[in-house]
Phi, psi and omega in degrees: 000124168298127173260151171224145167249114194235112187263168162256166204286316200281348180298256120318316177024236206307292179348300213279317175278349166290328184276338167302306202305293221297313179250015176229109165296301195238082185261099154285129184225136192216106213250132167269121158334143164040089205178142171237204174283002169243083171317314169300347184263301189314284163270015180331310163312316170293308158333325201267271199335319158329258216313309168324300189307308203276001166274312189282357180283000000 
């Protein structure tokens, strides 16, 4: 199953696809610039372009 991971650089950032690789096979993993832990609030826009991109694939 594709998974995608979106993280902020101040948050989570990389950590989240180190903890994600082990059990996701098909990993898109996506650290947002200037972004903490609450992407939808924070980056809502970038977010969208995400969640968009990793849907039409």
């Amino acid at each position: 199953m594709p998974v995608l991971s979106v993280a902020g650089a101040r948050g989570q950032g990389e950590r989240l696809k180190a903890l994600l690789a082990p059990v996701a096979e098909r990993l898109d993993s996506v650290v947002l610039p200037d972004c903490g832990h609450y992407v939808p609030e924070e980056q809502p826009e970038a977010l969208l372009d995400q969640l968009l991109s990793f849907l039409h694939r």
